[in-house]
N, C-alpha and C positions, 0 to 999 in steps of 0.2 A: 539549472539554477542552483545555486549553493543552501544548503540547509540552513534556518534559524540560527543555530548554535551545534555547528559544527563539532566533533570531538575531537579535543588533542588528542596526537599522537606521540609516542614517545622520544620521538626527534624534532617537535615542535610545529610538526607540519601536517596539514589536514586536507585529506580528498575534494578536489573540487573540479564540477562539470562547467563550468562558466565561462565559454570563451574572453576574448578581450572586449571584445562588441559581441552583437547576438549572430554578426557573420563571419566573425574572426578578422575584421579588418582596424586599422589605426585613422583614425580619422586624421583628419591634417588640421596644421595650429600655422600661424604668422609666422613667417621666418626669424621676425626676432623671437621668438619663445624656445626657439631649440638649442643646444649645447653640443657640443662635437667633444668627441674623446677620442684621442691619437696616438699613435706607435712609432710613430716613422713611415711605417708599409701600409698602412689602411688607418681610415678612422670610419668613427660611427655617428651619427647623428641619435639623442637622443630628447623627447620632448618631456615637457612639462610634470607628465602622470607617471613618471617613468617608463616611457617605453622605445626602446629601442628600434627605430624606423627605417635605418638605413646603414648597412656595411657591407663592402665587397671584399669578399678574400678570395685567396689570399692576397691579393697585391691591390693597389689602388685603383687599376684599371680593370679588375679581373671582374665577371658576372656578378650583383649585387645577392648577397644570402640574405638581408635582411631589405626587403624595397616596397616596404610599405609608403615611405617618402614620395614616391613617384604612381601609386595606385598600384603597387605589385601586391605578393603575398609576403609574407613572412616578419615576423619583429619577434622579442626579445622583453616582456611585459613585470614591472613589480611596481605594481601601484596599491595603495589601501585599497579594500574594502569599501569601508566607506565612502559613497561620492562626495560627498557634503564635507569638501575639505576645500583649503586654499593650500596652493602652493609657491614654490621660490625653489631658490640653491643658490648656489656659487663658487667659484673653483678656489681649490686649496691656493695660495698664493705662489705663482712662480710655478706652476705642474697646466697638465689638463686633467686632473684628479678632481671631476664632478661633484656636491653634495645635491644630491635633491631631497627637498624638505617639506612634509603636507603637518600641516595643523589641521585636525579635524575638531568636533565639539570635547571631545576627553581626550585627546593625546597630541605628540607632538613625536613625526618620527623621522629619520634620514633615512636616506639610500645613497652610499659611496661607492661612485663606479668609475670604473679605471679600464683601458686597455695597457696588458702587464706589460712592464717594460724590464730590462731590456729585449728587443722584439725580436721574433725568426719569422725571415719573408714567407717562410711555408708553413706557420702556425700562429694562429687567431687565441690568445688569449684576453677573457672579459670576464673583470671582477666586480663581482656587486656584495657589497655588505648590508644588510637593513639592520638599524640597532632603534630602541623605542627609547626618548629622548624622554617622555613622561607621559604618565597613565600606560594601557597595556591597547595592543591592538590585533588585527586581523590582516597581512599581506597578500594578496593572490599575485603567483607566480604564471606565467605563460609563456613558452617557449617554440616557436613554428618556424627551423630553418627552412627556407624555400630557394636553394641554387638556382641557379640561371635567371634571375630576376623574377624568379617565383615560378618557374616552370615546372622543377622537379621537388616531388616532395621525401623527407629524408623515408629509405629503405630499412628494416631489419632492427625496430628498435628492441635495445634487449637492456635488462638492470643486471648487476652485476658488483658485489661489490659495495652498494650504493652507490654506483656512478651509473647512468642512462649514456646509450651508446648508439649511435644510426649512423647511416652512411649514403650518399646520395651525388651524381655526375661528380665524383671523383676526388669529394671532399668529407673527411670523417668527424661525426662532430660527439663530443664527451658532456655530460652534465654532472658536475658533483653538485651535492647541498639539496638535492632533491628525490630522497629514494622511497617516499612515500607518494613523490606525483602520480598522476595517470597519464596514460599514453592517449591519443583520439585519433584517426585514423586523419580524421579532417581538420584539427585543430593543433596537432602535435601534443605537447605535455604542458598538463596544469595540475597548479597545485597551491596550498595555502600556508602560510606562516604563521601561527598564532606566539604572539611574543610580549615578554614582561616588560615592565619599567627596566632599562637598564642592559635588557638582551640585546645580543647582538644572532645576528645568524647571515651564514657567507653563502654565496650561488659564484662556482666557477665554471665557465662556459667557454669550452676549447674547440675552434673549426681549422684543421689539418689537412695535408694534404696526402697523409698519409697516417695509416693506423700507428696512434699511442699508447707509452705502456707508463710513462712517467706518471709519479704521484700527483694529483693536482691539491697539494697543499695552499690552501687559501694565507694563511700568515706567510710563509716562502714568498709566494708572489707577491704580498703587498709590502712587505718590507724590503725587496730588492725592486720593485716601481717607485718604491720613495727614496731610497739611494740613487737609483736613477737620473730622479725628477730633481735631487738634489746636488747631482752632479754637472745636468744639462744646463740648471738655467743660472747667470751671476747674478750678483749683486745688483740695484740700479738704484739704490735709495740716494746717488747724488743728483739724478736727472730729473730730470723736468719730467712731473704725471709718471712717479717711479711707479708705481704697481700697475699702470696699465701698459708700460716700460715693460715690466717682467713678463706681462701677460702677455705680450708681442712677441717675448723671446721664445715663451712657451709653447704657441702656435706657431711659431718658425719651424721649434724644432721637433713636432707635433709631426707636421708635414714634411720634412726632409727624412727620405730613406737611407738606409745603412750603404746603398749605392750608391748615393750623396745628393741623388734627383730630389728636387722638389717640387711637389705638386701646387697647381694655382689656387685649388680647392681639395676639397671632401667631397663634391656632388657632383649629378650631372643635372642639365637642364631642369634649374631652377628659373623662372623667369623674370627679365630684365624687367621686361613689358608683358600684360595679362595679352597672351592670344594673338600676339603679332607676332610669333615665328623666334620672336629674339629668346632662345634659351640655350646652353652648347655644354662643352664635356671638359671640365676641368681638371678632370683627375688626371694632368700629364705635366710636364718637367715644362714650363718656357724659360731660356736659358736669360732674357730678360727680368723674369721678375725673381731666378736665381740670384741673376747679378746685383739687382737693390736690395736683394736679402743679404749678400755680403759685404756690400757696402756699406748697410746700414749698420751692422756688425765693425765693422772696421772701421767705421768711427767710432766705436766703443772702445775697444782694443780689441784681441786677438782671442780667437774662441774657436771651436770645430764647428761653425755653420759658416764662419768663412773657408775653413778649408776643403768644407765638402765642397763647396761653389766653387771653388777654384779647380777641386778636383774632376768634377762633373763638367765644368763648362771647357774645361782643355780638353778632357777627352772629347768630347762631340765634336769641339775645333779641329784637332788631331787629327780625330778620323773621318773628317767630311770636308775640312777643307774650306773652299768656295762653295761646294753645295751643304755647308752648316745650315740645319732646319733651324726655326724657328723653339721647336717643340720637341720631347721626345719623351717615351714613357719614364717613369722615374729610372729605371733599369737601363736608357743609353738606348733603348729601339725604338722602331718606328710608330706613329703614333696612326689605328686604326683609323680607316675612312669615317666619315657620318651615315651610320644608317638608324633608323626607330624600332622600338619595341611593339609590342602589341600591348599598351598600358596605358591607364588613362592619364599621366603624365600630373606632378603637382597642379594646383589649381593655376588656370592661365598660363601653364606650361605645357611642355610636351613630353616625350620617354627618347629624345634623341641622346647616343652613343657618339664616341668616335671625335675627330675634328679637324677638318680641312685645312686649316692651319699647318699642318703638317707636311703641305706642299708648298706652302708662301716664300717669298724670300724678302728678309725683313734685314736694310742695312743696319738698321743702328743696334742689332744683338752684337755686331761685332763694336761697335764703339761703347757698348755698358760690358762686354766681355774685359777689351783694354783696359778699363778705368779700375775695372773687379783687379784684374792683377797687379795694376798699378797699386791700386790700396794693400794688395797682401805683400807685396815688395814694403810698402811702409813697414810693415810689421816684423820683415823677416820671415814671411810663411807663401813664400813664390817658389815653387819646384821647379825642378829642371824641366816638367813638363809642361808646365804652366807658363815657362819662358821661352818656349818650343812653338806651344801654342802663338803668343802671341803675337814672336814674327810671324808666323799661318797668318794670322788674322789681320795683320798688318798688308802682306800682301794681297790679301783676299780684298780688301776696302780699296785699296791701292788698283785692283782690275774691276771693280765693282761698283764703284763711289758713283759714277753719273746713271747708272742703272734706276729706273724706276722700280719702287719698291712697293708693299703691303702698307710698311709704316705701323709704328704703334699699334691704332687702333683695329691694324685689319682688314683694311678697305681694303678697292682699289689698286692697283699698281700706279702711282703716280710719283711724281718727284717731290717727296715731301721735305718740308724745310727742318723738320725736329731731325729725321733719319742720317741728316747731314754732318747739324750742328753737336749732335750723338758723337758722331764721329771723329768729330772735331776735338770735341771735351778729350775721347777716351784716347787718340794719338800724340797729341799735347801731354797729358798725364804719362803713358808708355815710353815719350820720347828721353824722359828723364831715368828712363830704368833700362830701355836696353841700349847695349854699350859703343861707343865712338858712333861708326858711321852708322850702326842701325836705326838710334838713334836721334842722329839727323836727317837721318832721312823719314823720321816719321815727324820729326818738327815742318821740315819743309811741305810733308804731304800736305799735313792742317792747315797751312798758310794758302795750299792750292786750294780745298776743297771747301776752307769758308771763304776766299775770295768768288770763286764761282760762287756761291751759295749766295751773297752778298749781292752778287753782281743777278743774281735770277730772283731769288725771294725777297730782300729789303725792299721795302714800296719809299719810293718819294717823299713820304710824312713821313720818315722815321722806322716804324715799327715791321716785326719778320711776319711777311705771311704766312698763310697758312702752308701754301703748296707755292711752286713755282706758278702755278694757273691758275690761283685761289689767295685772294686779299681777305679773307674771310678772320676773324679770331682763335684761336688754338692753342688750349689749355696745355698740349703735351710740350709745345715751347718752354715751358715754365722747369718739365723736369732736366732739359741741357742747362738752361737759367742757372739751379741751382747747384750744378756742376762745373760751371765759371764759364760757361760758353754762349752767347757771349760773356764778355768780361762786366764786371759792375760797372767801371767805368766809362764803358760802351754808350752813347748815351740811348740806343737801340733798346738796350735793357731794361733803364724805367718806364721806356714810353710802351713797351709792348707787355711789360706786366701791369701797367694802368689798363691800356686797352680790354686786354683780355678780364681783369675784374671789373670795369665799366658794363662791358656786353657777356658776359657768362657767367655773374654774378646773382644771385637770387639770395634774401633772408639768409646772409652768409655762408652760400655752399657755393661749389664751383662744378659746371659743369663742362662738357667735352671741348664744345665747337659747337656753331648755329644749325640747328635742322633745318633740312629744306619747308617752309613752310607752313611752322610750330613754333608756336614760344617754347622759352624754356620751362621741362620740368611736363610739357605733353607730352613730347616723341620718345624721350626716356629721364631716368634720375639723373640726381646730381653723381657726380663721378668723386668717390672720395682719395681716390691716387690725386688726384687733381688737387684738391682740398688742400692734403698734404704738404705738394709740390709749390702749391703756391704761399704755404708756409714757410718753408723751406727757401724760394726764392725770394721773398719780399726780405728775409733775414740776409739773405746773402747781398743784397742792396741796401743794409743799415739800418731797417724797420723793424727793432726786434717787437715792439709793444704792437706792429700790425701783425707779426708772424705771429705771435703769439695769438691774435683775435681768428687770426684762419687758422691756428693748431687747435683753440679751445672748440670752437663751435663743430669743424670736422670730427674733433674726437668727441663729440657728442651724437654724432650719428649711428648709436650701435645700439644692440638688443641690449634685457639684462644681465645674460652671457659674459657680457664684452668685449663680444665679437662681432667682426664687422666682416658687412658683404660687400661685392664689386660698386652698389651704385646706392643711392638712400633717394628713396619717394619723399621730399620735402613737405609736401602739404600733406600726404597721409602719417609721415611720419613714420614709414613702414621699409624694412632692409629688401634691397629686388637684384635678383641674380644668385651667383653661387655663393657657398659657405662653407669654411671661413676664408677670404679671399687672401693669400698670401701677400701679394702687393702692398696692399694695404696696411697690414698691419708692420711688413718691414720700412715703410716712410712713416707710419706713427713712431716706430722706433728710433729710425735717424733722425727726425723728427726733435723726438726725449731726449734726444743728445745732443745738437746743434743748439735748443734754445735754452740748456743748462749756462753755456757764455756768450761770449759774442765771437763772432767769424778769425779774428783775429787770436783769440784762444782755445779755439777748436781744435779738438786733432784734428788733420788734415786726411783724407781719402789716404 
């Protein structure tokens, strides 16, 4: 336990035995109370108290060093003293540059923490600033990297310099700002901050993959993360919900690495549903929700998170052809099998890795691929690789199109009615970019392939089924909808977006499709891709004041973050699945930009 009245020391920091808990572990907080801070290559989850619960480095895939998120070991702790505080924060606008903030009974203090940008896939840099906002306080530091999701604990710690220095399965990690901590054999390094009204004091925290010699200057790094930050993200004050506009751009480009992959989250199994098995490994590229991150971009105008999409998803096309996976790590490789940790896994979760997805074959990656390049031809930002690609891709639907597929959501192999109409949108849009016959011949494909589709899925009332075998509801209809496929004036169009808000509709959320057997809102949450989608569509049918009631109440489903996960617990009012969900937040994006006019003044894809 930490003494009455500790003695400053002459660098502001004071000896302390006090783990974070009395076993050294992070307890777990609601998913909406955590904060993600991102580089491109890795991000970190960090909660409430300040403490740092989960990052994998070096890469997004790679073994978690900090997993206390999932019941591993290790985190990254600067919380007061004091428990008898409340807390908050919120990101600088436009960055994912955290403040976290506790008011206790005499003071008022921040913690600004950052992963430094700009980022090297084989070094982990994380900036924490504590400055005392009013009155004077007491900080306790803790630091316990644990690689391989808490398996090894760091080797050989030595100070030097004032910098702390260990090394552990293959990763070396630096501590400046701390050279009065202690070391604990079982708890890593603690230590205390005692600071004025006004103080500021920095903690730089570097995990490599090899030994460093570079100065870890804490001003260097925070003012080239804020040129950065000020580089990556535009302007959005004409859109529609501009600052949660920006905050979308920020987690886009949060998650997209210098390879161009973007990942669908920061976590692994976080659970959809408490203890029914639904929890999986987000930390990997799907070149689908690449593609609505570009698009969503390209209706803004032209930016480098469209051109990494374009550059990432031609090469996967490029180099795989007809067997294009669905998935792949941000890096363009394959994405490991599913196997489990020995962890007790988030609460009503599990410690599963890996994701089977990575053998699926899912047709409509190649028609959100088409539509991605179709948009960067608007722009003038289609390569020659990218025009390469997407005859591949052309051909590939063209041998492929009646194939039973995964589909969207994953299931099954069956003939789904979205993977078609996908299809359809993305060769129609490509048929106007590549040249004479290529061209018509992807006009004629779409006439083939929503005729059949027409002729298997359209039910007799009107509206598209689910599957060719399935008259059932289905919300993914909604994201071809708002891609013009069908057309508005289709009369297929209104009837099967009434339908699906009639029967998948709940206290204005949208969810998947009916479970077998469950109302909605039992078997799992509302789906906020869907939310989105059917904003987005119900605008592209002339409803801007309904798109607008499905844009306000979806973008009301997020922590105080303002970030949003795959699905939202309606009645608990509780975020469920991974964080932060990239899908997501790039249809809140396109979104902020469809409903700034109406369809007819829109930029076009």
């Amino acid at each position: 336990m930490c003494p009455e009245a500790p003695a400053q020391l002459s660098d502001g920091s004071d000896l302390s035995t006090a783990p974070v808990e009395a076993d050294g572990t992070c307890p777990p907080w609601a998913l909406r109370d955590y904060a993600v801070l991102a580089d491109g290559e890795r991000g970190a989850l960090v909660d409430p108290r300040g403490r740092i619960v989960w990052l994998c480095a070096p890469a997004w895939h790679s073994d978690a060093v900090f997993s206390a998120l999932v019941g591993g070991r290790g985190h990254f702790a600067v919380e007061p003293v004091d428990r008898w505080n409340v807390w908050g924060g919120s990101y600088e606008e436009g960055t994912l540059v955290r403040v976290n903030r506790w008011v206790t009974q005499d003071c008022v203090i921040e913690c600004r923490d950052a992963l430094a940008m700009p980022a090297s896939p084989d070094r982990v840099l994380l900036l924490r600033r504590m400055r005392v906002q009013r009155g004077a306080t007491r900080l306790r530091a803790s630091l316990d990297p644990r690689p391989g999701f808490g398996a090894h604990r760091m080797r050989d710690p030595r100070l030097r310099d004032g910098v702390w220095s260990a090394e552990a399965a293959g990763l070396h990690v630096r501590l400046a700002g701390a050279p009065s901590a202690s070391w604990d054999p079982e708890h890593g390094l603690r230590g205390e901050f005692r600071l004025q009204e006004g103080e500021e004091h920095d903690l730089v925290l570097e995990i490599a993959t090899a030994r460093q010699t570079r100065r870890l200057d804490a001003d260097e790094l925070w003012q080239a993360t804020e040129r950065a930050w000020g580089d990556a993200v535009p302007d959005c004050s004409a859109l529609a919900a501009s600052r949660d506009a920006r905050h979308a751009y920020a987690v886009l480009r949060g998650l997209t690495s210098s390879a161009g992959g973007m990942v669908a989250a920061a976590t692994t199994s976080l659970p959809e549903r408490a203890n029914t098995g639904r929890n999986y490994d987000y930390r990997f590229a799907w070149l689908r929700d690449q593609c609505y991150a570009g698009l969503a971009v390209a209706a803004h105008g032209p930016h480098e998170l469209l051109d990494s999409a374009v550059r990432f998803t031609a090469e996967r096309i490029l180099e795989d052809g007809d067997g294009t996976r669905p998935v792949y790590t941000v890096s363009g490789g394959p994405v490991p099998d599913e196997r489990t940790l020995r962890l007790p896994g988030y609460p009503g979760g599990s410690d599963r890795i890996g994701n089977h997805a990575g053998r699926q074959f899912q047709l409509d990656t190649f028609g959100e691929a088409l539509q991605l390049f179709a948009a960067a031809a608007g722009h003038d930002r289609l390569t020659a690789d990218a025009r390469r690609a997407a005859a591949v891709a052309v051909d590939a639907v063209e041998r492929n199109w009646t194939r039973d597929d995964a589909g969207l959501w994953e299931l099954e192999n069956r003939w789904w009615t979205h993977s078609r109409l996908c299809v359809v949108a993305g060769l129609r849009r490509i048929s106007a970019v590549l040249p004479g016959r290529d061209g018509g011949r992807c006009a004629e494909l779409a006439d083939a392939v929503l005729a059949e589709t027409r002729r298997r899925c359209l039910h007799p009332d009107g509206f598209w089924r689910r599957a060719a075998d399935d008259d059932g509801p289905e919300a993914a209809l909604l994201v071809a909808m708002a891609r013009g496929c069908p057309t508005p004036d289709d009369p297929s169009s209104a009837i099967t977006r009434a339908r699906i808000e009639e029967q998948l509709s709940q206290d204005g959320y949208l969810y998947r499709f009916d479970q077998p057997d469950a109302p909605l809102g039992d078997a799992e949450g509302a789906f906020l891709l869907c939310g989105f989608a059917m904003a987005l569509a119900t605008h592209r049918l002339g409803d801007r004041a309904g798109a607008f009631r499905w844009f306000e109440r979806t973008r009301a489903a997020c922590g105080p973050s303002g970030l949003f996960a795959e699905e939202y617990d309606v009645r608990q009012r509780q975020l469920r699945g991974n964080l932060p969900q990239a899908f997501v937040h790039a249809l809140l994006l396109e979104c902020a930009v469809r409903l700034k006019s109406s369809w007819s003044e829109s930029v076009l894809y």
